[in-house]
N, C-alpha and C positions, 0 to 999 in steps of 0.2 A: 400055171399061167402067170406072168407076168404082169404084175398089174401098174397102173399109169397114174403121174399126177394129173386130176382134173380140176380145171376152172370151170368152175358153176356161176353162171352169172354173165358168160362169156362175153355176151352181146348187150349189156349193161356198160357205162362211159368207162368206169376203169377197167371194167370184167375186157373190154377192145384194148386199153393200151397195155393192159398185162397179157393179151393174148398175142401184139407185134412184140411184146419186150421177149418173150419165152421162145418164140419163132426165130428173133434174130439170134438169143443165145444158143438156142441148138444148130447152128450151122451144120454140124457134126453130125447128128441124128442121135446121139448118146441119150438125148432126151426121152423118155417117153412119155407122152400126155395126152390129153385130151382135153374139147372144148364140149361144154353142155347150157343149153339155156334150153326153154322150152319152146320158142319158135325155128322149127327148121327152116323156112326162110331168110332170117335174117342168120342163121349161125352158118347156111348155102354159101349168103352173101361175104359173110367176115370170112370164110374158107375160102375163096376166089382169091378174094384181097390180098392174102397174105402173100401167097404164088412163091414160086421158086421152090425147094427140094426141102423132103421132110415135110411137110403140111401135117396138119394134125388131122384124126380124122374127130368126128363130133359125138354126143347121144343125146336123144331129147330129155328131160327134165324140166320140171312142175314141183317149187319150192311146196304146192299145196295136194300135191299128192305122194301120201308115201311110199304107193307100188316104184314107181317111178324112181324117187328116192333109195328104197334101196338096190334098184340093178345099176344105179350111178355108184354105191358104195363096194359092190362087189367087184367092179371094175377098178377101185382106185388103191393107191399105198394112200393117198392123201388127199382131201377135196379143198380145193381156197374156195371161198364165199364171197362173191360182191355184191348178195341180192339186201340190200337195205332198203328203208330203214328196216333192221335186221329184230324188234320188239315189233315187227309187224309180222315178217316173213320169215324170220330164220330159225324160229322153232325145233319143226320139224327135220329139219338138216342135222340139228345139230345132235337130236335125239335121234334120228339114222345111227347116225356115227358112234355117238356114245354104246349103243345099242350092238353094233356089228365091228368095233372094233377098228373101225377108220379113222385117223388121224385128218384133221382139222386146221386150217390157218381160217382169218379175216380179218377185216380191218372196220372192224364196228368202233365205236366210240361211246356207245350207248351205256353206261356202267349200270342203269338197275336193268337193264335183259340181263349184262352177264352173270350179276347176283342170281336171277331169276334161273340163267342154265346152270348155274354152280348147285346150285338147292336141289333143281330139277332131274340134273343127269350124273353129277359126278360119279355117287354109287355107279352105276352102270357104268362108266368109260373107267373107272377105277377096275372094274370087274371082266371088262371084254379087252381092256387097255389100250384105248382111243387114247391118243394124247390130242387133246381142244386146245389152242393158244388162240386165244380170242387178242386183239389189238395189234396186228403184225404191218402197218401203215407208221403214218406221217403221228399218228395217233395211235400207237407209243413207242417205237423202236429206237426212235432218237434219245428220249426221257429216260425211256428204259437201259438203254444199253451203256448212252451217256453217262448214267450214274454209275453204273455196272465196270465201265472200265478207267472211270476219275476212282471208285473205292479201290479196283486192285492196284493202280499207280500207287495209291497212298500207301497200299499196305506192303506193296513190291518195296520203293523205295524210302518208306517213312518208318514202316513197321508199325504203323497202327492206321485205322480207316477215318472217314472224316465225320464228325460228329452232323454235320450239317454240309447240305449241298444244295445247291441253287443254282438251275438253270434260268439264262437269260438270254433272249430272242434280240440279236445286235441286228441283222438283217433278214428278211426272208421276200420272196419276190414270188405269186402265185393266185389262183382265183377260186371262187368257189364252183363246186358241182351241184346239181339241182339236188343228189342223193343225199349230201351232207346237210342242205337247205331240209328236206323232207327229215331227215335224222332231229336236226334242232328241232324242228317244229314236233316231232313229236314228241321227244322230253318233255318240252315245254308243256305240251298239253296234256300229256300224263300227270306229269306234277300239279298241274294248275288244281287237274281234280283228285287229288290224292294229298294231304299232307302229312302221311308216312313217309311217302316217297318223297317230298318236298324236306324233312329232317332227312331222310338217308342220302339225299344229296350234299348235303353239307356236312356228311362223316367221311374225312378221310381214310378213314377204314373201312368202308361200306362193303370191298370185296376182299378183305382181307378172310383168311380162315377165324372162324368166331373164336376158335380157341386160342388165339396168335394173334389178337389185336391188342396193341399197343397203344397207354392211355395218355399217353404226352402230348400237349397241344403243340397243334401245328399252326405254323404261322398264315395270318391273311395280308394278301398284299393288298396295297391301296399306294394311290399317286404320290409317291415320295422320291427324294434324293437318295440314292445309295452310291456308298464312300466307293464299296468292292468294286464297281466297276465306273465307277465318275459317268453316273448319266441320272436321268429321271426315268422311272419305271413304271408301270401299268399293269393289272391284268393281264392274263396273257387267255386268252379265248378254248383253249386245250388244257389248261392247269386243272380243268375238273373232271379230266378223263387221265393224264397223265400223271399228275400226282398218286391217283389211288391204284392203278398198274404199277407203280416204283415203288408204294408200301407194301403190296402183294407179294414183288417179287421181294421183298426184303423178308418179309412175312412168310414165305413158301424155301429159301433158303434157309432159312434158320435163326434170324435177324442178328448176321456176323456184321454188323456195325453198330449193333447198339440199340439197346428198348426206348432210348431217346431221341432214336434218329431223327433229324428232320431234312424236309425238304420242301421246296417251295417253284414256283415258275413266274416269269413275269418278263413283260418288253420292253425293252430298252427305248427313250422316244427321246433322246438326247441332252447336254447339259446346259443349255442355257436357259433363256427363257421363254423360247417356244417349246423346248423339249416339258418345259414345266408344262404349258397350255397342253400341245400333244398328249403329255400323260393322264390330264383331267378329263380333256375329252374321250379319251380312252377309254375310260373308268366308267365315265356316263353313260358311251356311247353303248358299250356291252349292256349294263345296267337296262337301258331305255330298249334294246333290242331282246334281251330275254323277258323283259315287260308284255313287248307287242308279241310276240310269239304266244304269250300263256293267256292273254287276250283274244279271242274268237273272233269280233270284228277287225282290230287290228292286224292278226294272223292273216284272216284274209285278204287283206288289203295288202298284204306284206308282200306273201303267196304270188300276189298279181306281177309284181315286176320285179322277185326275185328269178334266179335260174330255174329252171322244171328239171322232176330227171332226166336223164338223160341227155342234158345240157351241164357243159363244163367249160375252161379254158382252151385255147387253141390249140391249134399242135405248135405253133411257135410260141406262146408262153406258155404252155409243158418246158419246151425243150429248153428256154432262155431260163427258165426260173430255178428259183435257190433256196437252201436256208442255212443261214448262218448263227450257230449257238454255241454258247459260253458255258460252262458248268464251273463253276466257284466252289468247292471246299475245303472248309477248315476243319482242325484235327483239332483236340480237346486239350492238347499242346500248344495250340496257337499257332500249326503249320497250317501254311497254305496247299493249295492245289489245283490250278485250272489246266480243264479240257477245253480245247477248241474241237469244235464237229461241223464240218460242211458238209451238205449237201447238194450234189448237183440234180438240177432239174425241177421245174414247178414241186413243191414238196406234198400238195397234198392228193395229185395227182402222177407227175412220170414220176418222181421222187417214190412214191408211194407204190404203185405198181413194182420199181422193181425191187423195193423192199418186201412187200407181200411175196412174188414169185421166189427171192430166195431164202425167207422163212421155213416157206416147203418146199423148198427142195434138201435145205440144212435138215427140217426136220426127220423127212424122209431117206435122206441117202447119208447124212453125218451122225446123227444120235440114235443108237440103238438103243430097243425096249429095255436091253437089262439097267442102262443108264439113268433111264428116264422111263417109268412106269404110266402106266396109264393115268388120266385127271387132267384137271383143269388146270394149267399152267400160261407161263406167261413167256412173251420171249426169251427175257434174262435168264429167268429158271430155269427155263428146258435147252436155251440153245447155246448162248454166254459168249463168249469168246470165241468159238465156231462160226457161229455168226455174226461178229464182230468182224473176223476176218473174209467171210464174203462179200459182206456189203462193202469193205475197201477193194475186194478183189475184184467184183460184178457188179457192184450199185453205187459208184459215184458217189462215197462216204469216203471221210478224211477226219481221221481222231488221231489230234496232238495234245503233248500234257505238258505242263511247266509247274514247275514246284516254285513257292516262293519259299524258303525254310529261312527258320531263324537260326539251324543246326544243319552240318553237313549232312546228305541222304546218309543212312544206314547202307552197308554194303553187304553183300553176300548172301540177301533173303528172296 
C-alpha cells in the first residue's frame, strides 16, 4: 500500500492554508495526501472548499487518543503537525511516530518540549527510524538554512567557513496567530513556575546533543549601532528558538565550522535617531511583554485582546506579506560573506505553510533512510541543500550571496 503525506491539524489556522497551498501544488494528482483533524464536520467543510480535481480525502484523529493515532501513522510516509501549543498536545504524536516508524515535520517553536521529546523518544525513532524534524516554519528554515548556505558559499568560494554569522531582520511584513499567542503564553507560564527551565532557556545549547555542546559564549544582543550593516538593532522576537536550532544543526553535522562558532539574530530599526528610539523600545517592549505573559493576572488580561486560536491574519495579509533577511559572515581571515533571503508572503503564516508542506515532502520523496537514519534532526541536517532548492523552486524563497574579500575567491573548490 502506498502510503500518503498527512496533515494532522488540518482544520486548525495554518493546518487550512497548508491544506489550499498542497491542493494547488498538486494540480497533477502526483501528490498523495491526506487531511486529518478530529472534527468531521469542519474537515467535510475544508473538503468542499478546496473543489476542483484531486481533493484529498480525510481520517478522523484525536491528538489525545492514541488508538486513533496510530491508524493516522499507518497511513502516512509522513505526518506535518499544526496542533499547538504543541507542550500541550503533541506528545502523543510525536511518540506514535517515533514508536512506528513514521517520519515527522512541524513548526513548533517551543525549545524545552523539543529537549523534552529528544530525552523522551529519540531511542525509539533511532530504533524504528522515524526521522522527527521539529521547527520546519518561519521558526527556523530561514535561520537554519540561511546559515547552512552563507557556510557552503564561504567554503565553495573562500575555502574556509565563517567563524561568526549574524542574521539581521531589514524587513518583514506579517501578523500574529492566536496559536503562536497560546505557544508564548505557555513558555512563559512554564518558566514562571520552574526555574530549571527558566536557566535552560538562557542556554544556547539547550537542544544541542549533551555530548556535542560547545562551551563558547555566545553573544547577547541589546539596542546598539552596528557598523555590519549601518543601522540600530534590537532583539529579534525568534532568536530564542532560532539560535538554538542553528547550534543543533551545527552540533548534529559535526561542528564543520568551528567549536567557536558563533551566532546571533537581531532587527534592524534603522540609522538615525528614531532607529535608535525604535531599537529601545524594542528591547523594552519584548522585555515588558514576556513580563506580562509569566504574570497570571497580566497574562490574563493580555489573553483578552490578544488573537484566540484559531484567529490569524487575513488572506490578504498572508498573501501581501514578506520577510526580508541579511546573514553577515566573517571568516577568521577577515573575509566577508552576506546572504540575502526573501521571503514571499506573511512569513509566519502563508510563508510558513509552504515551507512546512515542502519540508515533507523533501523529507519523504528526496532523502532516503540510508542518508538520513532515524532521530531527532533538524531541517539543515536531514535536508540541506535539497531543500534549499525547493523552497526557491515551490516556496517563494530567494538566496543570494556576495563576498566582500580582501583576497580574490579561491578557484576550483
Amino acid at each position: 500500500m502506498q502510503k500518503s503525506l498527512v496533515v494532522f491539524g488540518a482544520t486548525s489556522f495554518v493546518g487550512q492554508i497548508l491544506c489550499r497551498y498542497l491542493h494547488e501544488l498538486n494540480h497533477d494528482g502526483s501528490l498523495k495526501w491526506l487531511m486529518a483533524a478530529r472534527s468531521e464536520e469542519r474537515l467535510k467543510t475544508l473538503q468542499s472548499s478546496l473543489g476542483g480535481p484531486h481533493t484529498p480525502d480525510f481520517l478522523i484523529a484525536d491528538a489525545n487518543d492514541d488508538a486513533s493515532l496510530r491508524v493516522l501513522c499507518d497511513q502516512a510516509s509522513v505526518i506535518i503537525s499544526t496542533v499547538g501549543p504543541y507542550a500541550l498536545h503533541g506528545d502523543p504524536l510525536v511518540k506514535a511516530c517515533a514508536e512506528t516508524g513514521t517520519d515527522y515535520c512541524d513548526l513548533t517553536g517551543e525549545t524545552q518540549w523539543i529537549r523534552r521529546m529528544i530525552e523522551r523518544h529519540e531511542e525509539a525513532a533511532k530504533k524504528s527510524g522515524a526521522r522527527i524534524v521539529h521547527c520546519c516554519g518561519f521558526d527556523s528554515i530561514p535561520s537554519d538554512l540561511g546559515v547552512l548556505y552563507t557556510q557552503q558559499q564561504s567554503q565553495q568560494q573562500l575555502g574556509e567557513p565563517c567563524q561568526h554569522v549574524k542574521m539581521r531582520v531589514r524587513k518583514f511584513k506579517g501578523g500574529f496567530s492566536g496559536g503562536t499567542v497560546a505557544s508564548m503564553m505557555n513558555v512563559a507560564r512554564e518558566a514562571a513556575a520552574d526555574p530549571a527551565l527558566r536557566r535552560e532557556l538562557q542556554d544556547p545549547y539547550s537542544i544541542c546533543p549533551p555530548d556535542r555542546k560547545p562551551t563558547v559564549r555566545q553573544n547577547r544582543i541589546t539596542a546598539v549601532h552596528e557598523e555590519d550593516v549601518d543601522s540600530w538593532i534590537a532583539p529579534f522576537v525568534m532568536e530564542g528558538i532560532n539560535t538554538r536550532v542553528v547550534h543543533r544543526s551545527h552540533a548534529l553535522l559535526g561542528h564543520p565550522w568551528g567549536q567557536d562558532f558563533l551566532y546571533d539574530e537581531a532587527v534592524m530599526t534603522g540609522n538615525d535617531s528614531k532607529g535608535k528610539a525604535r531599537a529601545r523600545r524594542t528591547a523594552r517592549g519584548q522585555s515588558l511583554m514576556m513580563l506580562g505573559f509569566a504574570l497570571a493576572p497580566t497574562r490574563w488580561l493580555m489573553s483578552r485582546f490578544l488573537p484566540k486560536p484559531g484567529e490569524g491574519p487575513s488572506p490578504e495579509m498572508q498573501r501581501t506579506g514578506f520577510f526580508d533577511l541579511v546573514f553577515v559572515g566573517h571568516t577568521r581571515s577577515g573575509e566577508t560573506v552576506r546572504t540575502n533571503l526573501y521571503g514571499e508572503r506573511d512569513p509566519g503564516y502563508g510563508a510558513t505553510a509552504r515551507m512546512l508542506g515542502q519540508a515533507a515532502i523533501c523529507l519523504s520523496q528526496d532523502i532516503d533512510r540510508s542518508e538520513v537514519a532515524g532521530g531527532f534532526w533538524t531541517p539543515a541536517s536531514a535536508m540541506g541543500s535539497r531543500l534549499i532548492e525547493r523552497l526557491q523552486q515551490h516556496a517563494g524563497l530567494r538566496f543570494s550571496t556576495v563576498l566582500e574579500t580582501k583576497t580574490p575567491p579561491r578557484r576550483g573548490l
